[in-house]
C-alpha positions as CSV (number, residue, x, y, z in Angstrom):
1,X,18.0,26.3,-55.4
2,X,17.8,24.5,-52.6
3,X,15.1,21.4,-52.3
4,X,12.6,21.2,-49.1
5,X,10.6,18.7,-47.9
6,X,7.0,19.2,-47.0
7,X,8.2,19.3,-43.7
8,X,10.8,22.1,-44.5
9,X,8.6,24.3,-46.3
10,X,6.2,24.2,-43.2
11,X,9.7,25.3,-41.0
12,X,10.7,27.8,-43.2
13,X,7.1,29.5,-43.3
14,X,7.3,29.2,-40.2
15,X,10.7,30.5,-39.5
16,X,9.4,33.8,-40.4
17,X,6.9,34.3,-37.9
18,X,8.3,32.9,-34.8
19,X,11.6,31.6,-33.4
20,X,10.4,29.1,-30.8
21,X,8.8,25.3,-30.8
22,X,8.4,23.3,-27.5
23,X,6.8,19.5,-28.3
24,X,7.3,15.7,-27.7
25,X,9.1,14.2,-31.0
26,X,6.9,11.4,-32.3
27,X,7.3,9.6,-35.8
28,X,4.2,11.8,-37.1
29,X,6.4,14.8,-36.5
30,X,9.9,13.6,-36.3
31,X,10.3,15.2,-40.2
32,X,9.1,18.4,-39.1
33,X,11.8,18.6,-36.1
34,X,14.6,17.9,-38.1
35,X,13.7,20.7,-40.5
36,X,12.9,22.9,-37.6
37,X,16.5,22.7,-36.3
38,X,18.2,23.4,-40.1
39,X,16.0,26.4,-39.9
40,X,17.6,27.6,-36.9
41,X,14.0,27.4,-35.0
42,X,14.9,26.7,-31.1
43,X,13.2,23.7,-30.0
44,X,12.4,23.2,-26.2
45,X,11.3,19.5,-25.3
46,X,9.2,19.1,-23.1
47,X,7.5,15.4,-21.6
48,X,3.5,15.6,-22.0
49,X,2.3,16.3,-25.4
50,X,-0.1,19.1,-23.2
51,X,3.1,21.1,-22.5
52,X,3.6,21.3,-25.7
53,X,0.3,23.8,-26.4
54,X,0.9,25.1,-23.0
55,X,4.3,26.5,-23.2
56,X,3.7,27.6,-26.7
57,X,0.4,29.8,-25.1
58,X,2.2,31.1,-21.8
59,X,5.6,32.8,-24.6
60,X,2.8,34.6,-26.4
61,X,1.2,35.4,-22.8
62,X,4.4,36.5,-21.5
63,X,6.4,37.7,-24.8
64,X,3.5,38.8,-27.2
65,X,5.2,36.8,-29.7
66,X,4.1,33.8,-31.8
67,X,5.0,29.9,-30.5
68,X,4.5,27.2,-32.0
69,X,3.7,23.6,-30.6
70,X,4.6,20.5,-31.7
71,X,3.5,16.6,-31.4
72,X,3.0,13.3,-33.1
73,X,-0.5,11.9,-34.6
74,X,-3.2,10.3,-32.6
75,X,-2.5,9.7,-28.8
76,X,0.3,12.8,-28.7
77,X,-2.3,14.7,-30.9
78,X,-5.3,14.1,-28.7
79,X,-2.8,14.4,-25.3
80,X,-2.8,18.3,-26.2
81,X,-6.6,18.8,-26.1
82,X,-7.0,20.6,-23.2
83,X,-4.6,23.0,-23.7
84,X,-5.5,23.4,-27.1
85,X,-8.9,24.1,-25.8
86,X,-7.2,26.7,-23.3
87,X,-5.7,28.7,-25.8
88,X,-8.9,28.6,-27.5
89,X,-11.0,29.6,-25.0
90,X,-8.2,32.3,-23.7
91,X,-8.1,33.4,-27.3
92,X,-4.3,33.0,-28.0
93,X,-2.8,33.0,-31.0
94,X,-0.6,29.5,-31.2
95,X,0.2,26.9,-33.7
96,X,0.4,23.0,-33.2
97,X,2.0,21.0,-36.4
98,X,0.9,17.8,-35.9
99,X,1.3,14.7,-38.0
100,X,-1.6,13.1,-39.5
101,X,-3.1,10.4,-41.0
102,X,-1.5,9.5,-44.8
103,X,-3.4,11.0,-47.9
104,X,-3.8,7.4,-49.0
105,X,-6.5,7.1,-46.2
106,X,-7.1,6.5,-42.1
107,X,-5.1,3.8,-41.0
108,X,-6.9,1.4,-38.1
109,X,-5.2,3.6,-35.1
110,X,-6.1,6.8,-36.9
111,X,-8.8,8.9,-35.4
112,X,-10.7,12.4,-36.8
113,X,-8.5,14.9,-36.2
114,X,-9.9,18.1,-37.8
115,X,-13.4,16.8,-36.6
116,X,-11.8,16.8,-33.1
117,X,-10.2,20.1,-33.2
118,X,-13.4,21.7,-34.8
119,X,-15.3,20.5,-31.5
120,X,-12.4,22.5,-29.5
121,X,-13.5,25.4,-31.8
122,X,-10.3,25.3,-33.4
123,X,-9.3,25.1,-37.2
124,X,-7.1,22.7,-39.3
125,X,-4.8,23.5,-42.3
126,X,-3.5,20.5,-43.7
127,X,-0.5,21.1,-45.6
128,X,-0.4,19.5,-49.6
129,X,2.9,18.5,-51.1
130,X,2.5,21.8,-54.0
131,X,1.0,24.3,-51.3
132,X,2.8,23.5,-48.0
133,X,3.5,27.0,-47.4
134,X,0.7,28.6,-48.3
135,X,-1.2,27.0,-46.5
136,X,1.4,27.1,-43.4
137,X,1.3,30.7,-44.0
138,X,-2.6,30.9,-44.4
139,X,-3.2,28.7,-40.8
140,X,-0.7,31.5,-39.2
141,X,-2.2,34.6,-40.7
142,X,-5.3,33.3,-39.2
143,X,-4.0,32.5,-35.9
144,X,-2.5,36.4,-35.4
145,X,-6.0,37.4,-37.0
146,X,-8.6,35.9,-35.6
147,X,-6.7,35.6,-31.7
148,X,-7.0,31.8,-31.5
149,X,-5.3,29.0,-31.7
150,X,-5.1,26.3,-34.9
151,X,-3.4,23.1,-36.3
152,X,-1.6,22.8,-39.0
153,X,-1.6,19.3,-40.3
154,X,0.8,17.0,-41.9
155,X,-0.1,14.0,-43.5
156,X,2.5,11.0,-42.6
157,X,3.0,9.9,-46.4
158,X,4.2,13.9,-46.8
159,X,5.9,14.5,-44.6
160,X,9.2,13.7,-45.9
161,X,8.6,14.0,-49.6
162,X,10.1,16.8,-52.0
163,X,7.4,20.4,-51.6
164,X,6.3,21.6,-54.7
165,X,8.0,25.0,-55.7
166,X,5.8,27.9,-54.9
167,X,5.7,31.9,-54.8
168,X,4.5,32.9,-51.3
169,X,2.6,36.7,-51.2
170,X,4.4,39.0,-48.3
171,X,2.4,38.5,-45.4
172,X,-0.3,40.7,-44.8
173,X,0.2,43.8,-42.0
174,X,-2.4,44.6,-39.9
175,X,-5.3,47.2,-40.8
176,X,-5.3,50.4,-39.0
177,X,-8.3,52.6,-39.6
178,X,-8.3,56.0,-38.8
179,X,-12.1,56.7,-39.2
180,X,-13.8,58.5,-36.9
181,X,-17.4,56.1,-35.0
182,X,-20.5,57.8,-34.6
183,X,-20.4,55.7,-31.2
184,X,-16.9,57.1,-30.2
185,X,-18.4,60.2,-30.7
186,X,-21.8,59.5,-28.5
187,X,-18.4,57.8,-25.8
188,X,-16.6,61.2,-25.2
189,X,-20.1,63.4,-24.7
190,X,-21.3,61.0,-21.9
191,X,-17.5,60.5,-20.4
192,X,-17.3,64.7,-20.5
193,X,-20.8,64.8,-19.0
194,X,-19.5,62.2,-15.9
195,X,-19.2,63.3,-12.9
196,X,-18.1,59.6,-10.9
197,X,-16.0,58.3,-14.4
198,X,-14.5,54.9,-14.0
199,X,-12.1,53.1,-16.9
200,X,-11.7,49.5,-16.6
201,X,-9.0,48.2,-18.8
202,X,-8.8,44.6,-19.8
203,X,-6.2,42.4,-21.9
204,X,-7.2,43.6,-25.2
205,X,-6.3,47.3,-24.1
206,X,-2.9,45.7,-22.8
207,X,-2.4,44.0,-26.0
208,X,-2.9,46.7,-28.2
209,X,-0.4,49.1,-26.1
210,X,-3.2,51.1,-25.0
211,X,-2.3,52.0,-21.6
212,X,-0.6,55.3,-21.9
213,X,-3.8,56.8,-24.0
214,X,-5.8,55.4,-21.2
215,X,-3.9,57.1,-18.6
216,X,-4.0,60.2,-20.4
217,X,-7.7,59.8,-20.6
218,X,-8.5,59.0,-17.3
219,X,-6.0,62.4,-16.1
220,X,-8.3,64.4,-18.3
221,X,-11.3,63.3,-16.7
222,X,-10.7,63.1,-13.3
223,X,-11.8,59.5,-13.7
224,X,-10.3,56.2,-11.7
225,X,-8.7,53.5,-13.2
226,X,-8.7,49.5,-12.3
227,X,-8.3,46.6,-14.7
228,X,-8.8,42.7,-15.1
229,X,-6.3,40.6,-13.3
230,X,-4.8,40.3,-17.3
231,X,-4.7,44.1,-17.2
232,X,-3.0,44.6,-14.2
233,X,-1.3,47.8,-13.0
234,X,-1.9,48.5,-16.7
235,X,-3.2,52.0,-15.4
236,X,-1.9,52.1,-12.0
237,X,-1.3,55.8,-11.4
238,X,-3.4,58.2,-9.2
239,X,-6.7,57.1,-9.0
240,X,-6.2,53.6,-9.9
241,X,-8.2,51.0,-7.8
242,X,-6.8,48.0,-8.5
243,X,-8.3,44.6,-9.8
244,X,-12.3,44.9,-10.7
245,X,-13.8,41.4,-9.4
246,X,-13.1,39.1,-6.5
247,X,-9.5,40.1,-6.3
248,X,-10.2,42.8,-5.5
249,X,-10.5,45.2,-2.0
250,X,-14.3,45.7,-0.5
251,X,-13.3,49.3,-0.7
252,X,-12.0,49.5,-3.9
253,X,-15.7,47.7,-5.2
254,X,-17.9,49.5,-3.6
255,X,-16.1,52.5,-5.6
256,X,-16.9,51.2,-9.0
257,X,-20.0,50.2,-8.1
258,X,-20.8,54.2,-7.3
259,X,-19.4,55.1,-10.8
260,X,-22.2,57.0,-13.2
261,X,-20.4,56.2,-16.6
262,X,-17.9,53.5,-17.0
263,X,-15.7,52.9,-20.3
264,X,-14.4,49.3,-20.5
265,X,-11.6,48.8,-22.7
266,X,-10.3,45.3,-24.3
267,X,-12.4,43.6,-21.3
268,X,-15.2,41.1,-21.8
269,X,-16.8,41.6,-18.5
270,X,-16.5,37.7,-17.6
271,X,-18.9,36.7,-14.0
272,X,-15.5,36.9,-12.1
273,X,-14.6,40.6,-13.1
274,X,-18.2,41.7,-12.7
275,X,-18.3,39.9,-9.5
276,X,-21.6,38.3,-10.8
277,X,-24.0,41.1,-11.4
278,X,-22.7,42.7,-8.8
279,X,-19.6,45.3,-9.8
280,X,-21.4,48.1,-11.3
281,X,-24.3,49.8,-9.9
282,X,-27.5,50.0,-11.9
283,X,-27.8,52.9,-12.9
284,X,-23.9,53.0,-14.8
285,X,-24.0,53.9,-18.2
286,X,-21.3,51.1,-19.6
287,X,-19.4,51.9,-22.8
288,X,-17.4,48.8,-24.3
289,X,-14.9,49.2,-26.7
290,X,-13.8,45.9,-27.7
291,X,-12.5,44.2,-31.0
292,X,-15.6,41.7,-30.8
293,X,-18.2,42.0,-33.2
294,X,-21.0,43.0,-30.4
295,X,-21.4,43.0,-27.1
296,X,-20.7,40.6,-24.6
297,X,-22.0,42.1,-21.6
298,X,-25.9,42.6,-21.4
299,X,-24.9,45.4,-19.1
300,X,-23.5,47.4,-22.3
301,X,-25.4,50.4,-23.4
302,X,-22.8,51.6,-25.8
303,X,-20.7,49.5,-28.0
304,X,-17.9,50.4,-30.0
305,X,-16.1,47.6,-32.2
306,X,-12.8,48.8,-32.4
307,X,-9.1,48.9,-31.3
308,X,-8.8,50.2,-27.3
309,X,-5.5,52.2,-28.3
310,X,-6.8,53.7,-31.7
311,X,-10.3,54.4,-29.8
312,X,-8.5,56.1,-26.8
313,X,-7.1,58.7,-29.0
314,X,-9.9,59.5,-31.1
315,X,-11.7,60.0,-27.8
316,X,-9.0,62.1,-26.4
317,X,-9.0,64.2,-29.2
318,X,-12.8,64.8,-28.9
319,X,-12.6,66.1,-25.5
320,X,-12.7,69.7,-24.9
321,X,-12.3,71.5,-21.3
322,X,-11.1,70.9,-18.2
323,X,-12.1,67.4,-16.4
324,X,-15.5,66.5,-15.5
325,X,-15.4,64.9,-12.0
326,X,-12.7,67.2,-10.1
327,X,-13.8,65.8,-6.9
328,X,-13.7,62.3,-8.1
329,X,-10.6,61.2,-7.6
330,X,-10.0,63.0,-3.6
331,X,-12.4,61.6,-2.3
332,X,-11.4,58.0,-3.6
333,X,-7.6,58.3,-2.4
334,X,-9.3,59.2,1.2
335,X,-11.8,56.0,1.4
336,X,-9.2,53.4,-0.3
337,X,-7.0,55.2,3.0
338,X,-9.1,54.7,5.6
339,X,-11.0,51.7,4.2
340,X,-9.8,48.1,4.6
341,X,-7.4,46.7,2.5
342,X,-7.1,42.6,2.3
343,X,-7.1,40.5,4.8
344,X,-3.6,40.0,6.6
345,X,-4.0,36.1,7.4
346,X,-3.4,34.6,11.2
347,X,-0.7,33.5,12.4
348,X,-2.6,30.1,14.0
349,X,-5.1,27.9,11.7
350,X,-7.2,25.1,13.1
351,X,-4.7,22.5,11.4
352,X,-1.3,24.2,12.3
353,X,-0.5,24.9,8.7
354,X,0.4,27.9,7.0
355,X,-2.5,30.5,6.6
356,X,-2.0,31.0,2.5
357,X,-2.9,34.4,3.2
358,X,0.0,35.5,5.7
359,X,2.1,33.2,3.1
360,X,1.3,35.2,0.7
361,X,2.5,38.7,2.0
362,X,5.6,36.8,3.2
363,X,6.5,35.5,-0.2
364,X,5.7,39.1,-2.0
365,X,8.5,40.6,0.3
366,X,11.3,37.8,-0.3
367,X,10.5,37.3,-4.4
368,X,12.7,39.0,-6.6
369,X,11.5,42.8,-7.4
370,X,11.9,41.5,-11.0
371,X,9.4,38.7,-11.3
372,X,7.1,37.3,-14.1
373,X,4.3,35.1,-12.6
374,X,2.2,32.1,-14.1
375,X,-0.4,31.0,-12.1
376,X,-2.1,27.7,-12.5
377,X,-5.9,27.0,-11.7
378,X,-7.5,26.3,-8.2
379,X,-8.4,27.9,-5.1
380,X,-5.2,29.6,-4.6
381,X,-5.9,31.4,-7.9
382,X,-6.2,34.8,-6.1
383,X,-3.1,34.8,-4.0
384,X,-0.8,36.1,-6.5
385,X,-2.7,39.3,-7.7
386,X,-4.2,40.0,-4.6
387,X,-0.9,39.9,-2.8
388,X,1.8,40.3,-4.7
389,X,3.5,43.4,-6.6
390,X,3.6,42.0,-10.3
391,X,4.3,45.4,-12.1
392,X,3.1,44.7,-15.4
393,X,0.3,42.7,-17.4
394,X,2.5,40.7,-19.1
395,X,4.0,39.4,-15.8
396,X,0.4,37.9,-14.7
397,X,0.3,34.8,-16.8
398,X,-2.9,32.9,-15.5
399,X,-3.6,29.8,-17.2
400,X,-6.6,27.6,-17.6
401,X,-8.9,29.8,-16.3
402,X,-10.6,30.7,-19.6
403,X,-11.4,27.1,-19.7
404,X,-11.3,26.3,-16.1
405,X,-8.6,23.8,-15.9
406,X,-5.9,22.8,-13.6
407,X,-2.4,21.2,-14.2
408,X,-1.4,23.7,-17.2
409,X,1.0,25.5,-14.6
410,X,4.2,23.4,-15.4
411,X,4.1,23.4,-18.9
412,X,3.0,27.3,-19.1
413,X,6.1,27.8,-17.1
414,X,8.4,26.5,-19.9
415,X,7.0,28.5,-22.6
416,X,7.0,31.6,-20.2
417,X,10.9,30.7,-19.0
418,X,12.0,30.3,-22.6
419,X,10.1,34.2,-23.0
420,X,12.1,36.1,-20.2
421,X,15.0,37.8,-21.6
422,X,15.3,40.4,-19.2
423,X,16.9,39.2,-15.8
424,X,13.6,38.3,-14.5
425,X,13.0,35.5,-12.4
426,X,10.1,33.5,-13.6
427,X,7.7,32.4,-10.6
428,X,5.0,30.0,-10.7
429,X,2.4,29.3,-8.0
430,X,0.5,26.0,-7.9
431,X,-1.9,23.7,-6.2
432,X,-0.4,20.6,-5.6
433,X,-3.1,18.8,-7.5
434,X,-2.7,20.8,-10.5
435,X,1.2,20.1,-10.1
436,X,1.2,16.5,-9.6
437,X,-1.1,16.3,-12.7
438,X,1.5,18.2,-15.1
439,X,4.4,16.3,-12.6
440,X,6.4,15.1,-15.8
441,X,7.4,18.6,-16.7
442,X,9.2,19.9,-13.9
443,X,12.2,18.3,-15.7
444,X,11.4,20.8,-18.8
445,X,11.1,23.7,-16.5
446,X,14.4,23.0,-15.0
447,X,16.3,22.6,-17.8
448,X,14.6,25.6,-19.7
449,X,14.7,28.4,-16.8
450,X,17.6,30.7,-16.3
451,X,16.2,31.6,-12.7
452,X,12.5,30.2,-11.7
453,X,10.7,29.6,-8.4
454,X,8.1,27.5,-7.7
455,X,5.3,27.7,-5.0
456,X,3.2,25.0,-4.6
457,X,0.3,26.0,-2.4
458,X,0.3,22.5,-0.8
459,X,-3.4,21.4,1.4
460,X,-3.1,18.2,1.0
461,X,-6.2,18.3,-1.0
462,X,-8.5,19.6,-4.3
463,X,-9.2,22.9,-2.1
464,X,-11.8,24.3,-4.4
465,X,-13.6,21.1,-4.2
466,X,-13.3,21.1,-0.1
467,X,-14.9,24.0,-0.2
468,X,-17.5,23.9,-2.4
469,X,-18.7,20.4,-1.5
470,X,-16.9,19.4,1.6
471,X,-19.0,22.3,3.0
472,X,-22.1,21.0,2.2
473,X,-21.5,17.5,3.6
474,X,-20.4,15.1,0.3
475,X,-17.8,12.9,1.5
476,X,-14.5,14.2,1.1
477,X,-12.2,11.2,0.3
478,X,-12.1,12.2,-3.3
479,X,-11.4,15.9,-2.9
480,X,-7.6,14.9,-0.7
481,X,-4.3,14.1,-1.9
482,X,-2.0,12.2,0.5
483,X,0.8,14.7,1.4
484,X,3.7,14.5,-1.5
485,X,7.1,15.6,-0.3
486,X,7.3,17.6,-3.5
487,X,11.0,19.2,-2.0
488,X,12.4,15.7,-2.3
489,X,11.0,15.0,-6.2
490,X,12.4,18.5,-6.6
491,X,16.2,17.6,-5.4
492,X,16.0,14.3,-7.4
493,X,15.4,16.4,-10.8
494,X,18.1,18.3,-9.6
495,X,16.2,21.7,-8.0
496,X,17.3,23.5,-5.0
497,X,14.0,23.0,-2.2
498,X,13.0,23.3,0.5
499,X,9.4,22.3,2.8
500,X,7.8,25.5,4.1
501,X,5.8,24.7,7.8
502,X,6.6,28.2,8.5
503,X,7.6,31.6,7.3
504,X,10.3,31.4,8.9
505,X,11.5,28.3,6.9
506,X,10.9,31.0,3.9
507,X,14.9,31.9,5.2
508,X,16.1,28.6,3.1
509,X,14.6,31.0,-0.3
510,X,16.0,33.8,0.5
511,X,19.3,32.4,1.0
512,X,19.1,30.7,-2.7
513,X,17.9,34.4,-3.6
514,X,21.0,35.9,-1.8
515,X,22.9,33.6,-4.0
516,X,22.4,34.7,-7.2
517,X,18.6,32.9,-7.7
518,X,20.1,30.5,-10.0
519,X,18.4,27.5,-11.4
520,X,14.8,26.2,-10.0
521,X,14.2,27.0,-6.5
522,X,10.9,24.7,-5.6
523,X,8.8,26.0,-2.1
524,X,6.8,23.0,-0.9
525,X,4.5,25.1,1.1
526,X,1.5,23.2,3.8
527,X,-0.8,25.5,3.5
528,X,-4.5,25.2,5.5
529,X,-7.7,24.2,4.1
530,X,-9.6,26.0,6.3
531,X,-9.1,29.3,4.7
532,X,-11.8,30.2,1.9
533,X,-10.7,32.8,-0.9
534,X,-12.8,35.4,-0.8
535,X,-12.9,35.2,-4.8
536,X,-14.6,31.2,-4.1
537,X,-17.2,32.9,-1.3
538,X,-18.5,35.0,-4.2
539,X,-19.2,32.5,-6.4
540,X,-20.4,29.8,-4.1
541,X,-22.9,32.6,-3.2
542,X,-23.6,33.3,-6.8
543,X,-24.5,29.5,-7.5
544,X,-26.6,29.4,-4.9
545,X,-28.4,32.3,-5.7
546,X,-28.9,31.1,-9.1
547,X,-29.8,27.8,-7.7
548,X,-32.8,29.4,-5.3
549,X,-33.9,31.4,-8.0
550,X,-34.4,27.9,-10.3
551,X,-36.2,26.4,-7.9
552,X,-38.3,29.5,-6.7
């Protein structure tokens, strides 16, 4: 029989759940590592302890497949917060093994770790020398269960020392229940009974495969379709009006908001998709299926704590007769055709610069057809789903949102590089102050990606912050970036690049395109910053409502 450390036991637990780590090797998990390669795990370094987390989040984003991250104790431990509190927040099932202080007690540079992570809302297994695995397989179990993210823990003085032998149980399989809900039941009479139906899908319907039950569904009804940006296209088909929220068309909104009974599926109805009170109409009947324990919309009349895909088909199975809202549909197809569709952008700005809006249509024609996107944070959020054909949920990877961060884009794009198996070519569109704060790891990205692109929607500038506060007269020398010639960093890590002024300079992509699109390709685009996103307007609009209505 072969003997394993503590830190072997951890990677052979762990070797049957997943198949990738990305981290930064430290002495607090330099053990771990070793025994991660024996065990045929592929390790992907990366250069911030942050990427780590990130790039572990954005495989399951893009893959559906458990990652695990990896760093040291203390200042490589506490360097992964925020996107530890990211995949929290985003409720992603991820992994960090971290080191941590000896079981002989806190050493002087030793600080609370499981205290720390608990803030984050995140729970901490720390392995023991006779129950490394179980425990490694009880802090994964709970990962895939519960949807978030946790650490698993081991103490320096283990770390190398011989495991205890131990019989591990099979891991458990997912329950399935079959049983038919009173409230799935009181669902199909008042979507049979619609006559304007609308289904909004969101990434828990994605996740759980339920798209083709909701497509059927919404054929039988006669009902339209639109998702999250995380569900999108998930029921694109006839009917379907796109992205519910700011993303969205004017057209396409003031359609759901005319809709009498809406069904959300897998969505929590966040501010942004219910474009902040002001989606639905009020008299909607809103149903919400939805793994969460209650509600999490006030708007919700009916709630129905279950699984979107295994609800679906107990609903369509309930439904007798032809659909409800024959007219529904026809008269949608004619508005969304005659009603305006997003804005086109100008070809002249105030500054010279590239409007991000014509940039955007330009890109969408040159990409690849076969493209997975990850999307950074900041006022260019909305470009990429509002412009560009990304055909499937899982290839809309849009980070730090859930916890409103920037400079997660990098790293995310190693984790969602290391995921594409397919020929696609992995895209990722940033600010440049979310870029120059995750800098480090455009070395990981190039080394990791088969075939990758990079925009960088470059103002000069913390746009959202320009907008928000530069409009109301605060000073902005803090909100702007002196220009960074990002093409030039780009070449000296060994990328192909090129500095975008104008679309026509977009010729210098396509030829690396033309070529085969191999490597990292990085777009150093100068954008304006005197184009708002119509997805910021709302919300500044929202705050200030909210504002007035304090002080009122």
């Amino acid at each position: 029989m072969t003997t394993l450390t503590v830190s072997g036991r951890v990677a052979q637990v762990l070797s049957s759940y997943l198949s990738d780590v990305f981290g930064v090797m430290g002495n607090g998990n330099v053990y771990f590592l070793d025994a991660a390669e024996k065990m045929g795990l592929r390790f992907s370094p990366v250069r911030h302890e942050g990427a780590a987390i990130a790039a572990a989040d954005a495989y399951y984003r893009t893959s559906g497949r458990l990652a695990a991250g990896t760093t040291t104790y203390g200042p490589g431990y506490t360097n992964a917060l925020t996107a530890l509190a990211e995949a929290v927040q985003a409720q992603i099932p991820v992994v960090l093994v971290t080191g941590d202080a000896p079981t002989s007690g806190a050493r002087p540079q030793d600080v609370d770790q499981a205290a720390i992570a608990a803030g984050l809302g995140a729970a901490t297994f720390t392995v023991t020398r006779d129950a490394a695995g179980a425990i490694t397989q009880q802090a994964v179990e709970y990962a895939l269960t519960k949807l978030t993210a946790v650490v698993l823990a081991i103490p320096y003085d283990l770390a190398s020392l011989e495991a205890g032998d131990e019989e591990l149980p099979e891991p458990s399989a997912p329950q399935v229940t079959d049983d038919v809900d009173r409230g799935l039941a009181q669902a199909a009479r008042l979507l049979a009974g619609a006559k304007r139906p609308l289904i909004l899908a969101g990434r828990g319907a994605h996740l759980t495969g339920a798209g083709p039950e909701l497509r059927e569904l919404a054929d039988r009804l006669g009902a339209l379709t639109a998702g999250t940006a995380l569900a999108l296209n998930l029921l694109n088909g006839e009917g379907y009006l796109g992205v519910a929220g700011g993303f969205g068309t004017a057209t396409a909104a003031g359609l759901m908001g005319e809709a009498d009974v809406v069904l959300v599926a897998g969505a929590s109805l966040s501010p942004f998709t219910m474009r902040f009170g002001h989606l639905l109409g009020p008299d909607s009947t809103v149903i919400q299926i939805d793994t969460a324990l209650q509600p999490t919309h006030p708007r919700v009349d009916l709630f129905v704590s279950a699984d979107a895909k295994t609800a679906a088909g107990q609903i369509l199975r309930m439904l007798d007769g032809a659909a409800a809202a024959e007219a529904w549909r026809p008269e949608a197809r004619k508005r969304l055709a005659e009603g305006p569709a997003h804005h086109p952008g100008s070809d002249e700005t105030p500054d010279g610069r590239l409007d991000p809006r014509s940039l955007a249509t330009a890109l969408d024609a040159v990409l690849p057809e076969r493209r997975t996107v990850v999307q950074d944070g900041g006022h260019f959020v909305g470009w990429a789903p509002m412009y560009w054909n990304i055909p499937r949920p899982q290839d809309l990877v849009m980070v730090g949102t859930a916890y409103q961060a920037i400079g997660l884009g990098l790293a995310s794009a190693v984790g969602a590089a290391r995921a594409v198996e397919d020929g696609r070519t992995l895209v990722l569109a940033s600010g440049d102050g979310g870029f120059l704060m995750g800098l480090a790891d455009l070395e990981s990205l190039i080394t990791a990606a088969r075939s990758a692109i990079v925009v960088i929607y470059n103002d000069a500038a913390y746009g959202a912050e320009i907008h928000q506060y530069g409009s109301q007269g605060l000073t902005e020398k803090p909100m702007l970036i002196p220009e960074v010639d990002f093409s030039g960093v780009a070449r000296a890590l060994g990328a192909e690049s090129a500095i975008i002024r104008s679309l026509a300079d977009l010729a210098a992509l396509t030829d690396w395109i033309d070529a085969g699109a191999k490597g990292t390709f990085v777009a150093d685009c100068r954008i304006t910053s005197s184009v708002r996103a119509p997805w910021l307007s709302e919300w500044m609009n929202a705050t200030r409502a909210a504002k007035a209505a304090v002080a009122g």
